[in-house]
N, C-alpha and C positions, 0 to 999 in steps of 0.2 A: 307527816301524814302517814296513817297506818294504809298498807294496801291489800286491798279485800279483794277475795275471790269467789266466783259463784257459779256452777254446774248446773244448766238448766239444761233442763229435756228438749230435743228439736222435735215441733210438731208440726213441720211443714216437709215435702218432700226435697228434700235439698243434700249435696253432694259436693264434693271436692272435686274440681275438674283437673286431670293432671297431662299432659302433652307426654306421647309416647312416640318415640322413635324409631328408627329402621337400623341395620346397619350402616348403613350409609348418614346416618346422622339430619337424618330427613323425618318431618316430624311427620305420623301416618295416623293418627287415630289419637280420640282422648278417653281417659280411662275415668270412669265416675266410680267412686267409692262413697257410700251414705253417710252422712253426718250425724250421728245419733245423740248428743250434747252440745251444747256452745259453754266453752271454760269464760267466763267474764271478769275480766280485772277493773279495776274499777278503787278510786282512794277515798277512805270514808271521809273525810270531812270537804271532801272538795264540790262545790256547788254548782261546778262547772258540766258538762257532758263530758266529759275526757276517757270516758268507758272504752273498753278495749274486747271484741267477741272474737274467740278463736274455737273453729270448729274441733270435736275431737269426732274420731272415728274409731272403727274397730283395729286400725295400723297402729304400730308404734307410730309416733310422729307425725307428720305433714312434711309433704315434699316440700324440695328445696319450691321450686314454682308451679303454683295451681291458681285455680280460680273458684270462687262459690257460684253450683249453677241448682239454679229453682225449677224443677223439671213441669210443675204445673203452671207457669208461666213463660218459661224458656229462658229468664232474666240469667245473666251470669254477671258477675263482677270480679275485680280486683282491686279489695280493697285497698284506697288510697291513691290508685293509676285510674282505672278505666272501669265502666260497664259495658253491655249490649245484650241482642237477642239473640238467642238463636246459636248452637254448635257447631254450626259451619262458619258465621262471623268469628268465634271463640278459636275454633281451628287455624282461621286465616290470622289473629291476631297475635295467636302463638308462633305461628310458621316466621309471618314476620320480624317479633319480635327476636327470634332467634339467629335469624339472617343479621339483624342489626349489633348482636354480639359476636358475631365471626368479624 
């Protein structure tokens, strides 16, 4: 199977949500950066959905862990683990999650 790629324009207000830290290794705030493309991978002959959207932004890269958050809606997710509403749920779910890898 050939695997095809595709750059589509984001026209919805949506962002990378990324958990930012203190010294103390305490997570204090989350930093949105806009998502101005979704890169789509995707294999031509497969009939299935098995499509793959990865935000690109104005950064080199994407953090090791973020989340896609829809600011006209409030929706955030992590693709393949979790969604919810709201920044402060997003915050707590990060905090969490990070206490559970100490």
């Amino acid at each position: 199977m050939k695997k095809l790629v595709s750059i589509i324009e984001n026209t919805r207000p949506a962002y990378t949500a990324e958990p930012v830290t203190n010294a103390k290794g305490v997570i204090v705030e989350i930093l949105l950066e806009s998502i101005v493309a979704w890169r789509v991978s995707y294999d031509e002959s497969d009939d299935s959905d098995s499509s793959f959207a990865e935000p690109i932004t104005i950064q080199c890269g994407l953090p090791s862990e973020y989340a896609i958050y829809y600011s006209d809606s409030e929706r955030w997710s992590i693709p393949g683990i979790t969604s919810d509403k709201g920044l402060d749920k997003l915050l707590i779910y990060f905090s969490q999650n990070a206490k559970k890898k100490m």
